[in-house]
C-alpha positions as CSV (number, residue, x, y, z in Angstrom):
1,X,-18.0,-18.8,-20.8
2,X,-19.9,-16.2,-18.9
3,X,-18.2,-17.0,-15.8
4,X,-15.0,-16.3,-17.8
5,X,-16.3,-13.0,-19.3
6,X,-17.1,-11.7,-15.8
7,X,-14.0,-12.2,-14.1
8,X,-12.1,-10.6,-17.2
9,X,-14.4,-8.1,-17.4
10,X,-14.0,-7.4,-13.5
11,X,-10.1,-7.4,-14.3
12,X,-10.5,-4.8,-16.9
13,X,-12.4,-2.4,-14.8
14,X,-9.8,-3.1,-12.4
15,X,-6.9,-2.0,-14.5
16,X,-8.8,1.1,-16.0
17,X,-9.5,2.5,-12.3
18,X,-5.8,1.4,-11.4
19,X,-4.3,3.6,-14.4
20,X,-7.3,6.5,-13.9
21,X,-6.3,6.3,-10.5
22,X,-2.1,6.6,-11.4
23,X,-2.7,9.6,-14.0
24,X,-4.1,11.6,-11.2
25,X,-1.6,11.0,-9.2
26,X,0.5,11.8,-11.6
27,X,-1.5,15.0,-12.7
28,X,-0.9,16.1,-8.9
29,X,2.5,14.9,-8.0
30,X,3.9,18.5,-8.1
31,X,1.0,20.2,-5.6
32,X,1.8,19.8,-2.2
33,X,-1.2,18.6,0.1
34,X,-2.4,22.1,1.6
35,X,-4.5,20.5,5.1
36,X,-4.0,18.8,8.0
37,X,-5.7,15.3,8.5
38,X,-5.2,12.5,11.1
39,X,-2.9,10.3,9.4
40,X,-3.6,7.7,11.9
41,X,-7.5,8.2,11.7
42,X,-6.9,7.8,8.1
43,X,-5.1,4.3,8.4
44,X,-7.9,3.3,11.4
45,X,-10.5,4.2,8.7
46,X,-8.5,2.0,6.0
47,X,-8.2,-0.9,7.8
48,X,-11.7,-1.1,9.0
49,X,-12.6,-1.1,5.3
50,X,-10.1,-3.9,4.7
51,X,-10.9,-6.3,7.3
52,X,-13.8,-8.5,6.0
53,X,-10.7,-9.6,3.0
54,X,-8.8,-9.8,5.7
55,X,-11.0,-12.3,7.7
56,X,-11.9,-14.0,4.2
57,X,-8.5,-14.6,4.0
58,X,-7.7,-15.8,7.4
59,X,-5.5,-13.2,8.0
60,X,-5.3,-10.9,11.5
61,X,-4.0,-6.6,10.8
62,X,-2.3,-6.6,13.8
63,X,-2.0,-2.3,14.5
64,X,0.5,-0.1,16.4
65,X,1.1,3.4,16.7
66,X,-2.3,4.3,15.8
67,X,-4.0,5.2,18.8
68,X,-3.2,9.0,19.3
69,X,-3.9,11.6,16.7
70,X,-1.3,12.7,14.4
71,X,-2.3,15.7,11.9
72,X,-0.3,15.9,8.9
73,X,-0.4,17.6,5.6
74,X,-1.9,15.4,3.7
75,X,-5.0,14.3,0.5
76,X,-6.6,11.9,3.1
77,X,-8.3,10.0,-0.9
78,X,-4.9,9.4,-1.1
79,X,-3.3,8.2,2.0
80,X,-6.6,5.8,2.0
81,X,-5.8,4.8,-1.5
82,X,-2.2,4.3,0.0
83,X,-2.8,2.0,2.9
84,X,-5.6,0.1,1.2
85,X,-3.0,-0.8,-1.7
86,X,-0.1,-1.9,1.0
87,X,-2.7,-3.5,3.0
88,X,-4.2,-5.5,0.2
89,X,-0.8,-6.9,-1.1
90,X,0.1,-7.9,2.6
91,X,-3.1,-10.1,3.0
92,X,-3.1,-10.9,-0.6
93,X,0.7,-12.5,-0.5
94,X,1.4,-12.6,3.0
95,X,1.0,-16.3,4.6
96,X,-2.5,-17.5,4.9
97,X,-4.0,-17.6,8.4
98,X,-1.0,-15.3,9.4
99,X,-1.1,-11.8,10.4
100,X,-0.4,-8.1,8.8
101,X,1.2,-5.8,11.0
102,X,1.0,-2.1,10.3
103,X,2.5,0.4,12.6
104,X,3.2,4.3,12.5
105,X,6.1,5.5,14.4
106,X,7.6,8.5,14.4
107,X,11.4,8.7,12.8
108,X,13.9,11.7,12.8
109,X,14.4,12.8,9.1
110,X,17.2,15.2,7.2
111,X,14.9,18.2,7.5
112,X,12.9,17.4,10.7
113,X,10.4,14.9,12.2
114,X,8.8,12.3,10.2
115,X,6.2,9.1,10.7
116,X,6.9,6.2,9.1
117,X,3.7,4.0,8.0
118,X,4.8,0.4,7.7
119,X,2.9,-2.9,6.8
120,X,4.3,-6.0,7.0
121,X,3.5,-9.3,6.1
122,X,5.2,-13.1,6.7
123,X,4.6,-14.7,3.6
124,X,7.2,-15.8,1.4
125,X,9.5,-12.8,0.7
126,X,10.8,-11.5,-2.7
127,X,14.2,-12.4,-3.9
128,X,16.4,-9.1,-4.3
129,X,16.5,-9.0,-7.8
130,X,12.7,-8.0,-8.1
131,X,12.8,-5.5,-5.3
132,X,14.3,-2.5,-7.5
133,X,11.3,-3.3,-9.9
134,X,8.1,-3.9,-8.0
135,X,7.6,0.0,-8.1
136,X,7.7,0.1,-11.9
137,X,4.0,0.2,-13.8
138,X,2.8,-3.4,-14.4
139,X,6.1,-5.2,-13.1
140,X,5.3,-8.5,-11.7
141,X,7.3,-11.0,-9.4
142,X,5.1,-13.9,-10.4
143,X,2.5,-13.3,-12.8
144,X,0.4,-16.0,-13.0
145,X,0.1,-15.4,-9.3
146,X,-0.2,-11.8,-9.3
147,X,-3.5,-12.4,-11.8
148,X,-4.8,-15.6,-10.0
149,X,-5.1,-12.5,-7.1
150,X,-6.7,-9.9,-8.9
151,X,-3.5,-7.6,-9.5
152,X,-3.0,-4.8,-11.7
153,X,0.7,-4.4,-11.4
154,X,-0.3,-0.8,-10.9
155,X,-0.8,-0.3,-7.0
156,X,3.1,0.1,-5.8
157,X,3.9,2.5,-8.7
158,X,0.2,4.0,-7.3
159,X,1.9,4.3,-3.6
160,X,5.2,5.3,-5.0
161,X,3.6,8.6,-6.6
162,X,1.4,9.0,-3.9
163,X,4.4,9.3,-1.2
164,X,6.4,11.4,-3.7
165,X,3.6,14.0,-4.0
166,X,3.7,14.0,-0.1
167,X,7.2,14.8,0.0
168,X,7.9,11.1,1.1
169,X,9.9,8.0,0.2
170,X,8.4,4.4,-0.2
171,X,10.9,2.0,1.3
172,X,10.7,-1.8,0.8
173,X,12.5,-4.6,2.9
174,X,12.1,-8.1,1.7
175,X,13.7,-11.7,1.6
176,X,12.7,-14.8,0.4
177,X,11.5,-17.0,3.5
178,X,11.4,-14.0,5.9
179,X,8.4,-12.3,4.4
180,X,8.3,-8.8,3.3
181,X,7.8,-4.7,5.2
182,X,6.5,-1.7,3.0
183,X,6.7,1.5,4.8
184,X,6.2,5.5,3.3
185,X,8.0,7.8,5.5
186,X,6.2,11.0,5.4
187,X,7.4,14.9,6.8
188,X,5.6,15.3,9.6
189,X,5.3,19.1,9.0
């Protein structure tokens, strides 16, 4: 019964930081990050943070795109909270022993040059009907899953408010079989 009581009590704390975590987002949404940072130093940073779940999990973050510097306007909490939540899912529902790819590369936009930060993983996919959804607070493909993980159901709508604030888009590409590709495409300026 302890045992139980941890892990429940773990998952708790989980979802209180989760929503803490989406209510400042929230709060912020509408002031525009005011500093530079090295987005890819950021996700370098990230990633290095990540790796030992990554390993426990058999799973190798492949990286491109990350090697120069690219200073952008942006709350580097957040872009770490950002990455670490699309990095997590990847090796959480991506194929064990496979890999996670993340690249930045940079991508014209309607009002000028922009990077897009995408992580991609080859596990099972997500059939189209849930894609419109998995952005929405709590929405789960497969809950019994999603908890058996240690999801929320919090961190996309987390990443979706985080790239809005930045003047970005989250975009996500996904079938069933072929594995799934989240990417934020951010103003570069």
């Amino acid at each position: 019964f302890l045992a139980i009581m941890a892990a429940e009590a773990g998952r708790m704390n989980r979802l209180v930081q989760d929503l803490l975590q989406l209510s400042r987002v929230e709060a912020q949404e509408r002031q525009r990050p005011e500093t530079r940072h090295d987005l890819a130093a950021l996700t370098r940073a990230a990633l290095a943070g990540l790796r030992p779940l990554a390993e426990t999990s058999g799973v190798m973050i492949v990286t491109e795109g990350l090697e120069g510097a690219l200073p952008i306007l942006v709350d580097p909490d957040q872009i770490t909270q950002l990455v670490t939540n699309l990095v997590e899912n990847a090796v959480k529902y991506g194929a064990p022993g496979g890999q996670v790819e993340v690249r930045l590369t940079p991508v014209p936009g309607p009002r000028g040059p922009m990077v897009r930060l995408a992580v991609t993983d080859h596990g099972e996919g997500i059939a189209p009907q849930h894609v419109p959804r998995l952005t929405e607070r709590f929405y789960r493909v497969d809950n019994h899953r999603s908890r058996e993980k240690g999801g929320t159901g919090l961190g996309l709508a987390i990443v979706k408010h985080i790239a809005q604030r930045h003047r970005g888009r989250l975009v996500i590409e996904s079938a069933p079989g072929m594995g799934s590709t989240f990417s934020v495409i951010l103003p570069t300026d």
